[in-house]
N, C-alpha and C positions, 0 to 999 in steps of 0.2 A: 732883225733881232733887237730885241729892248735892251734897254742899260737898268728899267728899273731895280732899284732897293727895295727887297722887302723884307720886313723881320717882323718878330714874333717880340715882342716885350710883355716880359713877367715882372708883378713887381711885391713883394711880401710885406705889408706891413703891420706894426703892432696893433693890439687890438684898442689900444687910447687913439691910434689915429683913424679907426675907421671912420667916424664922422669926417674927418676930413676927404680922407677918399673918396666917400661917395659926394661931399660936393663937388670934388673934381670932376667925376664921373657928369654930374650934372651942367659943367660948365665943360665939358670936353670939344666942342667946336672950339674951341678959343684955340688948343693946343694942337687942332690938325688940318688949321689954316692954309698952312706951306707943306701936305702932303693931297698925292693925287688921291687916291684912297686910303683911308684910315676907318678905323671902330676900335673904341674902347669896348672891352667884355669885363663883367664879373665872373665867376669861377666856381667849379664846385667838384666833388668826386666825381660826377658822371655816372653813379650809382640809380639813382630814380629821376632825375632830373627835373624837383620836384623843387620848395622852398628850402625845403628841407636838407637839399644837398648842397646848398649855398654856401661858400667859404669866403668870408664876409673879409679876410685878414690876405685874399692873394684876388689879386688884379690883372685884367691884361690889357695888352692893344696889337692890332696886325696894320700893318703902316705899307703903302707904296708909294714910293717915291723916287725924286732925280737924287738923293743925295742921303748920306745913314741922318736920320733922329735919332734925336733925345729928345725925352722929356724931362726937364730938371725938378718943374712941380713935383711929381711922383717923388723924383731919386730923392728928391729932399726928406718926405716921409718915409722914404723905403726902409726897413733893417738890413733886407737881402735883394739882388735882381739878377736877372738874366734876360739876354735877348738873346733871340736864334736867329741869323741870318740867311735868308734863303733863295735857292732858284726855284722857280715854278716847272714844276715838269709835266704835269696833268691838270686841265682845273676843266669841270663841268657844271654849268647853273649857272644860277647870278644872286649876287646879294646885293639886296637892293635895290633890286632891277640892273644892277652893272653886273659884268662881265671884268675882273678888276685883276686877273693874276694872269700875264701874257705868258700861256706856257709853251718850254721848249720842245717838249714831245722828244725829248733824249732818255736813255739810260742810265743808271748811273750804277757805282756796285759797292757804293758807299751807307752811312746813313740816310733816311727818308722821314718827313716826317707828312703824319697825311692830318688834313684840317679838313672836319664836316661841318655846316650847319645849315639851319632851317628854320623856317617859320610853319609853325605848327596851323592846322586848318581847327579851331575850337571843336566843330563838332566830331573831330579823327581825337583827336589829344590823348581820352582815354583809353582807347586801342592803343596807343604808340608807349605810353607812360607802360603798360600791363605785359609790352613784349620786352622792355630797356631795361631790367633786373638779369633776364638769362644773357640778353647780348652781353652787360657789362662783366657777367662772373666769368663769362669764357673770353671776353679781353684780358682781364685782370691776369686769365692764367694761362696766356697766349706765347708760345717762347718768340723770343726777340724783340720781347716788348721792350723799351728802357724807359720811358717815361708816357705820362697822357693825362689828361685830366678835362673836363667839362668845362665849357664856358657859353654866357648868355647876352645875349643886350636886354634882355629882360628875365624877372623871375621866375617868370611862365610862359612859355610858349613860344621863345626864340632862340633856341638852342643847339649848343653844338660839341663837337668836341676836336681836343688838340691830342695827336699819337704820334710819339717817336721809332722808330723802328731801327733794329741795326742794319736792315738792306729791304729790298724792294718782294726780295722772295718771298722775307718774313711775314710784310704786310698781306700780300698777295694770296699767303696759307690761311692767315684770318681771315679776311674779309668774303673768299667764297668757297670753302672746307671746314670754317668751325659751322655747325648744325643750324646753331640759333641764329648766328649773324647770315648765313645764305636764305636760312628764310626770310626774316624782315627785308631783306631785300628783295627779294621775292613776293615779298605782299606790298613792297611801296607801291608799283602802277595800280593797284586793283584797289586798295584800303585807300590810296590818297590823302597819305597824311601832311601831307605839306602843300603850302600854298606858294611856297618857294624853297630851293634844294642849293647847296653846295658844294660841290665833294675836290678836294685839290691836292696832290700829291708836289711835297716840293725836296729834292735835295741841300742838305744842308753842310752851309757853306761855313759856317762856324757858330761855336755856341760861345758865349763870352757870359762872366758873372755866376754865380749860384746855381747850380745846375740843382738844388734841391726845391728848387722853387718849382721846378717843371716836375714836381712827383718823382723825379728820378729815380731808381728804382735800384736800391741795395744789392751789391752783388750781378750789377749786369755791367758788363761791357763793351762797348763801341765799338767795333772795327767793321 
């Protein structure tokens, strides 16, 4: 079994300091030196996954490591943050070419939260962009959702998204019984929209910080 640390860092900031963010974002090797795996994401609704859903004011990064980060640069500009700290319970694909989240393959009957991404194949992209409006309106109205939002290493074409869920069931009824999200999944082998795939399921071990920064969602609650 691993001892790795992993966590989910959110980080909110105002809209005077976006030029800063994104140099961070540019100079981001510097800051994940002393982690095994790290990526910084930009962020967006998860609505079309387009430029257009870009949210230029919320930042992230998914970190593995012997030991919890920080990143101070960010907290400095942040207004609001949160980090989620996680176990890996499922993880299929690779980012990167790495294999980066050592899952336990246990149960859990707690919250979950599931993390996808991919690198889109340019000539699928329009097929994929044209079916991610119906997936995202039956996430949006998925019960047990409590937070989720889209995130990118780039503004087109490497995308993903971040879902919190109140337990393992919840996700499970979405992901293959809502209509639109069993198809797309159903058409990834044959449409081949990726040229690389992610999918990782992780129990969470705690949330610390700003939970409105993860979308958190009015009127839901944990248990």
């Amino acid at each position: 079994m691993t001892d790795d640390q992993v966590s989910l860092h959110v980080w909110r900031v105002p809209r005077r300091a976006v030029g800063s963010a994104m140099l961070r974002m540019a100079l981001a090797g510097k800051d994940l030196r002393e982690v095994k795996f790290g990526k910084f994401l930009g962020t967006g609704t998860g609505t079309t996954f387009g430029v257009r859903d870009t949210d230029l004011t919320r930042w992230a990064a998914v970190t593995v490591s012997d030991a919890p980060v920080r990143f101070p640069r960010w907290d400095a500009i942040a207004e609001r943050q949160a980090r989620v700290d996680l176990e890996p319970l499922v993880s299929r694909g690779e980012w990167s070419g790495r294999s980066p989240f050592q899952a336990r393959n246990r149960r859990t009957d707690g919250m979950v939260l599931a993390l996808t991404r991919a690198r889109l194949r340019p000539s699928r992209a329009l097929r994929f962009w044209r079916a991610v409006p119906d997936v995202a309106r039956e996430l949006a109205a998925a019960p047990g959702l409590l937070a989720g939002f889209g995130v990118g290493e780039a503004p087109i074409g490497w995308q993903g998204t971040v879902s919190v869920w109140r337990n393992t069931t919840d996700l499970t009824a979405f992901a293959y019984r809502q209509p639109r999200h069993r198809s797309a999944i159903a058409r990834t082998p044959t449409d081949r929209w990726y040229a690389e795939e992610l999918f990782a399921r992780f129990a969470v071990r705690e949330i610390s910080g700003d939970r409105t920064v993860l979308g958190w969602r009015e009127g839901q609650v944990d248990r």
